[in-house]
C-alpha positions in Angstrom: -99.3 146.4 277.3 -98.6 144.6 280.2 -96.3 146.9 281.8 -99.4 149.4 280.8 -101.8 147.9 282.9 -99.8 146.7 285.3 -98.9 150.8 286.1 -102.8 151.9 285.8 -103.4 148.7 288.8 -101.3 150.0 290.8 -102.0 153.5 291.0 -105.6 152.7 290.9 -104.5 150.7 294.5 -103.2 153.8 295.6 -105.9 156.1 294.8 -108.3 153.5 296.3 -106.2 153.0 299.7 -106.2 156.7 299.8 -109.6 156.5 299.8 -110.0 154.2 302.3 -107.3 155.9 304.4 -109.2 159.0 304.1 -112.5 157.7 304.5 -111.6 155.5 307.5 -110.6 158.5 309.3 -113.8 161.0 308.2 -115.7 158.0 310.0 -113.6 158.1 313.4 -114.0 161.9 313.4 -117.5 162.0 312.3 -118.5 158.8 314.4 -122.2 158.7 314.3 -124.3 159.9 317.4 -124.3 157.3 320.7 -128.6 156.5 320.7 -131.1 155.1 323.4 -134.6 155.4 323.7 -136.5 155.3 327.5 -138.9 152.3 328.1 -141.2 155.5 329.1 -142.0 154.8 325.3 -143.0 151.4 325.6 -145.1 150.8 328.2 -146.8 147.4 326.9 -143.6 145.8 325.7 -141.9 143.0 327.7 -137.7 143.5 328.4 -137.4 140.6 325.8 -139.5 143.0 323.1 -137.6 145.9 324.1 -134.0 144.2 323.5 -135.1 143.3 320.3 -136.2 146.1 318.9 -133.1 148.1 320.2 -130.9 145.9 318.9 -132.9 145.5 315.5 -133.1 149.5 315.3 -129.6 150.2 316.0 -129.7 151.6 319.4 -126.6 151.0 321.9 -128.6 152.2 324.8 -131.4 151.4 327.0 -133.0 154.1 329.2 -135.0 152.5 331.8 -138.5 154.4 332.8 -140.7 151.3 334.1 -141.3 147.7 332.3 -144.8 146.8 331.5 -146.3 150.4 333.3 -144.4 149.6 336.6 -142.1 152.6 337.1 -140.5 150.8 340.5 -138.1 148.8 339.1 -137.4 147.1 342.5 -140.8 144.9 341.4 -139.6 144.7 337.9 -138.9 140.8 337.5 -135.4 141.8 335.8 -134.4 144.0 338.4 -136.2 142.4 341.7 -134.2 139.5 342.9 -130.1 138.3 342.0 -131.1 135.7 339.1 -133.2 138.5 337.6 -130.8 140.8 337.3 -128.0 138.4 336.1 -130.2 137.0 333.5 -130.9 141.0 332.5 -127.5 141.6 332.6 -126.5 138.5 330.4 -129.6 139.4 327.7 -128.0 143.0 327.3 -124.5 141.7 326.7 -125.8 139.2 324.5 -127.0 142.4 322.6 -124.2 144.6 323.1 -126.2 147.0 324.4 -126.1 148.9 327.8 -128.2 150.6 330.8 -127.7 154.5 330.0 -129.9 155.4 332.8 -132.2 154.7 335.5 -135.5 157.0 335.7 -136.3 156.8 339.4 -139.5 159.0 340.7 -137.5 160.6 343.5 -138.1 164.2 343.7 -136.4 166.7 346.2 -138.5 169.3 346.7 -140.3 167.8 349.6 -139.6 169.3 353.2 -138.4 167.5 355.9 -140.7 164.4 357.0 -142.2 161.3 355.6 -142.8 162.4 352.4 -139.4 163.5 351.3 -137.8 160.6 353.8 -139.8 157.9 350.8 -138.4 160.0 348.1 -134.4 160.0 349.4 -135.1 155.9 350.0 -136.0 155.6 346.9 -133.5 157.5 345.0 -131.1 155.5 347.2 -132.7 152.2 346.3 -132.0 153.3 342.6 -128.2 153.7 343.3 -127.7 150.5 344.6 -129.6 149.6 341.5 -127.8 151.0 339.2 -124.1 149.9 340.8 -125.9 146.1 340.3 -126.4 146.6 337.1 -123.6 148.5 335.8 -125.1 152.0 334.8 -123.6 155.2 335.3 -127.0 157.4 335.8 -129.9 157.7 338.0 -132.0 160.2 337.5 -134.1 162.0 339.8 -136.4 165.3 339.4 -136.1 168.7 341.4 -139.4 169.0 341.1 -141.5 171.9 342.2 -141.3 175.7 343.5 -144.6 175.7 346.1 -146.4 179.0 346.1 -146.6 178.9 349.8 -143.1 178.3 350.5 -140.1 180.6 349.7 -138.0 179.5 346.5 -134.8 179.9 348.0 -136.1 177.3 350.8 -137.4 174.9 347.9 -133.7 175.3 346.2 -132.1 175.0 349.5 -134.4 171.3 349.9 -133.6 170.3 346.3 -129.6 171.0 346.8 -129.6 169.2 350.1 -131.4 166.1 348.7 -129.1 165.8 345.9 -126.1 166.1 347.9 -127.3 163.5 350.0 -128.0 161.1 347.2 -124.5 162.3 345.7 -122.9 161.6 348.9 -124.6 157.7 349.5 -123.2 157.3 345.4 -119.5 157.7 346.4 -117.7 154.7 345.2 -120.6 153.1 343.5 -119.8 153.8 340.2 -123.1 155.7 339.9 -124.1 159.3 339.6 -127.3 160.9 340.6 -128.4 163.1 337.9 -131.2 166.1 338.2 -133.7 166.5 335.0 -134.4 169.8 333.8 -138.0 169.4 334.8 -141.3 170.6 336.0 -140.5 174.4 337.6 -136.7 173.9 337.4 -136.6 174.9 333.9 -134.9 178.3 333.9 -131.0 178.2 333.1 -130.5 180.8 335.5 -132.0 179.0 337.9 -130.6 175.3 337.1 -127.2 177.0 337.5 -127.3 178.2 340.2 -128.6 175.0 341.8 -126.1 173.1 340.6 -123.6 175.3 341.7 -124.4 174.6 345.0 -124.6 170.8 344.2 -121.2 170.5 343.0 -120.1 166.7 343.5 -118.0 164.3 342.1 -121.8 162.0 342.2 -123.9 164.6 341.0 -124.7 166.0 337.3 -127.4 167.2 335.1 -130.2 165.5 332.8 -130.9 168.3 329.6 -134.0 168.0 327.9 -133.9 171.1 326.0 -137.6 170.5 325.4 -139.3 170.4 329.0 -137.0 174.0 329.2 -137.9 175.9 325.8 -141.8 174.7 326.1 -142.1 176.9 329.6 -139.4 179.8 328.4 -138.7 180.0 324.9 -134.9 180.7 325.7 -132.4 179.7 322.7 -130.8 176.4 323.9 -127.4 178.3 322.8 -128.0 180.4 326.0 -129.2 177.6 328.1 -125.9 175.3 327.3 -123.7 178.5 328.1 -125.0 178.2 331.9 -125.6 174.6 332.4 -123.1 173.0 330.0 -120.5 172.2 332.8 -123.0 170.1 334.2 -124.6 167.8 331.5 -124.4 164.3 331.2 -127.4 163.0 329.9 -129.9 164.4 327.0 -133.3 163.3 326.8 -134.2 164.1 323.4 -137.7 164.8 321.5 -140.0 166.7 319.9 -143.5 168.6 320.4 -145.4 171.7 318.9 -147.8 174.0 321.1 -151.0 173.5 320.4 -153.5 175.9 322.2 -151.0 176.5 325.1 -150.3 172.3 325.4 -147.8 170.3 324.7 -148.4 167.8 321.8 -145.4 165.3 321.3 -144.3 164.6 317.7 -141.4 162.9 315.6 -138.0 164.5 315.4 -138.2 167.7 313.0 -142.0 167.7 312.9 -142.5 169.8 315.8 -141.9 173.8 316.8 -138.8 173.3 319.1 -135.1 173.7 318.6 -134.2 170.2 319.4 -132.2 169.9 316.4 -129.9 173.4 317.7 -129.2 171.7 321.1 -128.1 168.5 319.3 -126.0 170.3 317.0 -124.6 172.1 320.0 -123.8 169.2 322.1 -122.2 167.7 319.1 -120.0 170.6 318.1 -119.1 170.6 321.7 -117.7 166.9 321.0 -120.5 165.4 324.1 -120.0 161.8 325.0 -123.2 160.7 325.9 -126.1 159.5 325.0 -129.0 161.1 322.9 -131.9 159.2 324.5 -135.3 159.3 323.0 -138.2 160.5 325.7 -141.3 159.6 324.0 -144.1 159.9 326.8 -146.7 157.2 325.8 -146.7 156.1 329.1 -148.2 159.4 330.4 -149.7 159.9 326.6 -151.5 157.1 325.2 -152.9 159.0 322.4 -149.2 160.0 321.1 -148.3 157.6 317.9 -147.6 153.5 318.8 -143.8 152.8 320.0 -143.5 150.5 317.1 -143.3 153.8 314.6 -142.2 156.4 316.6 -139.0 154.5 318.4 -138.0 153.2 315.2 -138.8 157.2 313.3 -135.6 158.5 315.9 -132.8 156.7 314.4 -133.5 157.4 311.0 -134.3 161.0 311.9 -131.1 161.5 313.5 -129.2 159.5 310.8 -130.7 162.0 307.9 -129.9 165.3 310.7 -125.9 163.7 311.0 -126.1 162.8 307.0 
């Protein structure tokens, strides 16, 4: 009898280590999906608040897009001065959470002159920013095709100022990334500027959404053109509602955000899947206390 249950222990053991064994590895292969949210969800929460809830949601990233409505960090109290940023830095290693990227307001279209002079200083302040604090991205938008001015002229502005951004990056430990945004939202046309941004300082921001609301193209084609480029996803969800945009949660809405996730996940993609939810621009869109904490569980049940 003792012998008995002495065998049916042990291979029990054995069938459970296998288990483990087996199970231990499904989780390293199927490791579950690298989330942050932007602050551009958050506009009324202090850094403290937004820590918190990170950390308390199960976010490993922060995407920062403005604290308290103002979108120039360099007035930020975490981000203006030495003690501010080391006591930033400190409160996100405290959480075990990181800076995924910085959302500057630079935008390269401008011509030569004062306007686009502010927007390279700017993108330049973000840099040195972003070296401070230890984050790999800025991000900065392309941002328009002017009527009155030829688009290869307005591609040929947007290439130079990235290059230039790309070039003040070297051995910063940042890299300046451009958003598939406003009238840059064709792959055709995101390739090819890119393609003539090529940089060891320079990559690309893909929010699948801002493309698929303006051209309905199947993010399968988009990542085919683009995919070399990507290093960022901003991630969300909207339906058209009498030709306009209206945000929702993941899986309520009309686009094919759940196909480019599944695409850059198939693809094995390293990064971060970082919430956009727009309140800031958007106050009528649903509270940050529901909608920030809605993305990880609807990306938990997607993965599931």
């Amino acid at each position: 009898m003792k012998q008995s249950s002495r065998k049916d222990f042990l291979q029990s053991s054995a069938v459970l280590l296998t288990a483990a064994i087996v199970g231990a590895s499904f989780d390293l292969k199927n490791s579950p999906p690298l989330l942050a949210f932007s602050t551009l969800g958050c506009p009324k929460w202090p850094f403290a608040e937004i820590v918190k809830f990170a950390t308390r949601h199960g976010y490993k990233g922060i995407e920062i897009r403005g604290i308290l409505g103002q979108v120039d960090l360099s007035k930020c109290n975490e981000f203006s001065s030495a003690k501010g940023i080391a006591g930033t830095l400190k409160l996100m290693e405290d959480n075990d959470l990181h800076f995924v990227d910085l959302g500057s307001s630079a935008t390269m279209h401008f011509p030569e002159g004062p306007e686009r002079q502010k927007n390279m200083d700017e993108g330049k302040r973000f840099i040195d920013l972003g070296s401070q604090v230890k984050c790999p991205y800025i991000r900065v938008f392309p941002n328009l095709f002017p009527k009155e001015q030829d688009k290869r002229v307005t591609m040929d502005l947007i290439s130079k100022g990235l290059l230039a951004l790309g070039d003040y990056a070297k051995g910063s430990g940042v890299t300046v990334l451009m958003e598939t945004h406003g009238d840059l939202v064709k792959s055709e046309d995101i390739e090819q500027l890119m393609q003539m941004s090529e940089h060891p300082n320079t990559g690309l921001v893909w929010d699948v959404v801002n493309m698929w609301t303006a051209t309905k193209e199947a993010p399968a084609d988009m990542y085919k053109r683009i995919k070399k480029y990507i290093r960022h996803a901003h991630i969300k969800d909207a339906n058209i509602i009498d030709g306009k945009i209206a945000y929702t949660f993941m899986g309520k809405g009309q686009t094919p955000v759940f196909e480019a996730i599944d695409i850059l996940s198939n693809a094995e993609y390293k990064g971060y899947y970082s919430f956009e939810w727009e309140k800031l621009w958007h106050p009528e869109i649903a509270e940050p206390e529901i909608a920030l904490a809605d993305f990880p569980m609807a990306m938990k049940q997607h993965f599931k």
